[in-house]
N, C-alpha and C positions, 0 to 999 in steps of 0.2 A: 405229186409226180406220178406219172403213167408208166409204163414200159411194156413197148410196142414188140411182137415178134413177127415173125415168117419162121414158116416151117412145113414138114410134111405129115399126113398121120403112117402111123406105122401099125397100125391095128383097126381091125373090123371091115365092114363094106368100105369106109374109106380109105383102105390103106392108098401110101401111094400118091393121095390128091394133095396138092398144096395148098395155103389157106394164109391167113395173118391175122392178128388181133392182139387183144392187151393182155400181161399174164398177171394174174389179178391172186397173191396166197397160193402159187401151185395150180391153179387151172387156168383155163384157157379161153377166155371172151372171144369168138367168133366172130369178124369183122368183113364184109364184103365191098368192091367198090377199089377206090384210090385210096393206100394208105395216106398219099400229102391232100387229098383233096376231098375234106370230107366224107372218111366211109360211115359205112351205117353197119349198126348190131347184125347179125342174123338171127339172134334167141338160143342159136348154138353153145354150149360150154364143154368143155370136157379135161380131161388131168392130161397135165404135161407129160406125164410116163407115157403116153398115145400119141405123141409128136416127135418128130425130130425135127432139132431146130437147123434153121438153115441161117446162110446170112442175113441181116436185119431188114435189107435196104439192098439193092441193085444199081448201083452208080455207073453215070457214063465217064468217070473218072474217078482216082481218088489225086487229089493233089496235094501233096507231102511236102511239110517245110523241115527244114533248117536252119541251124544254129536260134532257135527260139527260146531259150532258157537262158537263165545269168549264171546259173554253174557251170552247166556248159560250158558257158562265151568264155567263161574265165578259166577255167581249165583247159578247152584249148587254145587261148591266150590270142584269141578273135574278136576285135567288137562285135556288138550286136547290130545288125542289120540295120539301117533307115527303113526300108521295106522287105516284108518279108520275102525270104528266099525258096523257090520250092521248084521242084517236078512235077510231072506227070506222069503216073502209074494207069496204063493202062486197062479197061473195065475187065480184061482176062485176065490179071491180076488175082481176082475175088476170088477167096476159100469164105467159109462160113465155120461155126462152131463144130469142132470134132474134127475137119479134114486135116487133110496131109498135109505138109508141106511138104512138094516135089523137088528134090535135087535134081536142077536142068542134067539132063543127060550128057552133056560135054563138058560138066562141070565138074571139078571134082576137089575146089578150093573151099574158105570159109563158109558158113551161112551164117547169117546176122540175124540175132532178136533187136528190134526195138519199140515196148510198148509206149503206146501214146493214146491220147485223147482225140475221138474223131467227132466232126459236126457233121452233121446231116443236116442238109440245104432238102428245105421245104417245096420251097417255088422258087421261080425264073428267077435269078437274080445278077441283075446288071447296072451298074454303076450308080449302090445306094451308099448310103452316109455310115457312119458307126450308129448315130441315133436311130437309122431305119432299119439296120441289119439285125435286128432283135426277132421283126416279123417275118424274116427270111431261112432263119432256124430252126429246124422243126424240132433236133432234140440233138445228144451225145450217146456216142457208140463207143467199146473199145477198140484201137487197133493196134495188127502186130507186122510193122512195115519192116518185112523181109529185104535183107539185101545178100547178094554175091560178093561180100566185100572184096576179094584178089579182084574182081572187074575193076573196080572204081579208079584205078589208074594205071592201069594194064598198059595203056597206050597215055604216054607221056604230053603227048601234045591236045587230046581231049580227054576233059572226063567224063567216065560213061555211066554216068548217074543214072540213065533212065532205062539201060542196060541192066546195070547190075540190079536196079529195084525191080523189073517189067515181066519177069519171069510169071508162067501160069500159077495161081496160089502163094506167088507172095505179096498181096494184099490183104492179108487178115481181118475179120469184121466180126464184131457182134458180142455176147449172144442176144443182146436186146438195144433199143433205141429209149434211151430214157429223155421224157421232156418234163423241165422245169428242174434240172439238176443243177448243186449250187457245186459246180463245179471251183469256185477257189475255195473252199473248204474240205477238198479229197486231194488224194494221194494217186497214179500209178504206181503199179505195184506187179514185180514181173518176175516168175521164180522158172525155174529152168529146172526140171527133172528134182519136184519139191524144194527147191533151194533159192532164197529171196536170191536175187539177182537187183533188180531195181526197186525201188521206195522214192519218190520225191516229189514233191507238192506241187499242185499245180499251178498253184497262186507265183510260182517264182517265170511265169511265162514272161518274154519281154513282147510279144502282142497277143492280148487276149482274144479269144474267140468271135467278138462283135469286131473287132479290129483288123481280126482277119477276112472274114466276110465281109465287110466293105473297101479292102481295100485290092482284096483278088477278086469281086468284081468288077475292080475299076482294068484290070487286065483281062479277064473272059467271063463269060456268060455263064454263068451255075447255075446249072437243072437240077428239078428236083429229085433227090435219091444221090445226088454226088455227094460225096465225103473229103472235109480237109481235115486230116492227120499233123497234129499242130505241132509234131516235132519232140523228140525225146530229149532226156537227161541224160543225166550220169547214170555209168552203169551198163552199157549197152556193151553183147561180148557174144560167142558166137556158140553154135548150136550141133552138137554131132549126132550123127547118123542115128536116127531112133528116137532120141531125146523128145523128150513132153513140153512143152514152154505155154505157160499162161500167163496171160494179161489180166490185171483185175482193176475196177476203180468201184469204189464203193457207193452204189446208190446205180448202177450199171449190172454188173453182177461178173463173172470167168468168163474169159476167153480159152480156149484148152483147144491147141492144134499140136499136132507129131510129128516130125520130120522124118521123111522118107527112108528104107534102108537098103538104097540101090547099089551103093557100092558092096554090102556086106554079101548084099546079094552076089553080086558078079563076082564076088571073091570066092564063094562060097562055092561055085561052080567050076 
């Protein structure tokens, strides 16, 4: 298993420059080129304390499903989908490891954690099988698909699903791209201001990852660097002013973003 970064250096003649490659024991293999399309070494290495990591991957979308879990479904007393059910989160959406999460400015309702499991799409991929959607994955990211929950049914006669999730920075990513992960043998794992919050397996998904990639390319065209967020469990609850929330999946590594404290702020004044 690899695990691929993006990041900036934060020290010496390169501060500043951004870069990508594999973090190999705490250092840093220097990659040039297309991360999806064959990059090449540079002979470059150097220690992770000399980077900051940024998001993994650059998506021109991330597309977020639901109700994809059997606890879930049963808890909230829903069948499980025939096909998967999902949105569109917007590519302004993307924080990377460390950033904020922004409280929209006119908002001043819930903010929702939900950590999940996200794919990164390799190459172009448009309407392949489950047997061929294996070569269309490049690897697994974590994600933490923020929502606005008071939007989502604000307005009685639409739901504002893509509202409430579209916000700048609430698409959470990273902090690495791991390929060859045996993802039904780990856990999400999501604690809020040091306090387990979520734990649950991800083998309990009702469409596994190959299943998803071939059957949301049979509905749009997935470039490579887009992310589908496979949809949370139990456990999801919301997040105040300030508070720390990581996502973890093991063989991945922490996700660690803060939420904004603009209301304290304006109080404060």
């Amino acid at each position: 298993m690899s695990l691929w970064i993006r990041y900036t250096h934060t020290t010496g003649k390169n501060n500043g420059r951004a870069g990508f490659g594999l973090l190999d024991e705490g250092r840093v293999i220097e990659y040039e080129g297309d991360m999806f399309a064959s990059p090449s070494r540079t002979g470059r290495t150097f220690g992770l304390e000399d980077v900051s990591l940024t998001s993994p991957c650059v998506p021109s979308r991330i597309v977020a499903l639901w109700n994809n879990f059997h606890a879930l479904s049963a808890k909230l007393g829903k069948p499980l989908p025939k096909h998967p059910l999902f949105l569109i989160k917007p590519s302004t959406t993307l924080a990377g490891p460390g950033d904020t999460i922004q409280r929209p400015a006119a908002y001043d309702g819930k903010i929702v954690y939900e950590g999940e499991l996200g794919i990164v799409i390799g190459k172009r991929c448009s309407n392949v099988s489950v047997e061929e959607a294996a070569a269309y994955v490049f690897g697994y990211t974590c994600v933490n698909d923020v929502t606005a929950a008071d939007l989502l049914f604000e307005d009685a006669n639409f739901a504002q699903w893509c509202r409430a999730k579209g916000y700048d920075t609430f698409g959470c990513i990273g902090p690495a791209i791991a390929t060859g992960l045996d993802w039904e043998n780990t856990h999400v794992v999501t604690t809020l201001d040091g306090v387990e919050r979520q734990n649950y397996p991800l083998a309990d998904m009702a469409f596994s990852p190959l299943e998803q990639v071939s059957r949301i390319s049979r509905d749009m065209t997935l470039l490579p660097g887009d992310v589908i967020a496979c949809g949370t469990s139990l456990g999801v609850g919301s997040m105040r002013d300030g508070a720390t929330v990581e996502v973890s999946i093991e063989g991945i590594g922490r996700l660690t973003n803060h939420v904004s404290e603009v209301l304290a702020t304006v109080e404060a004044r």
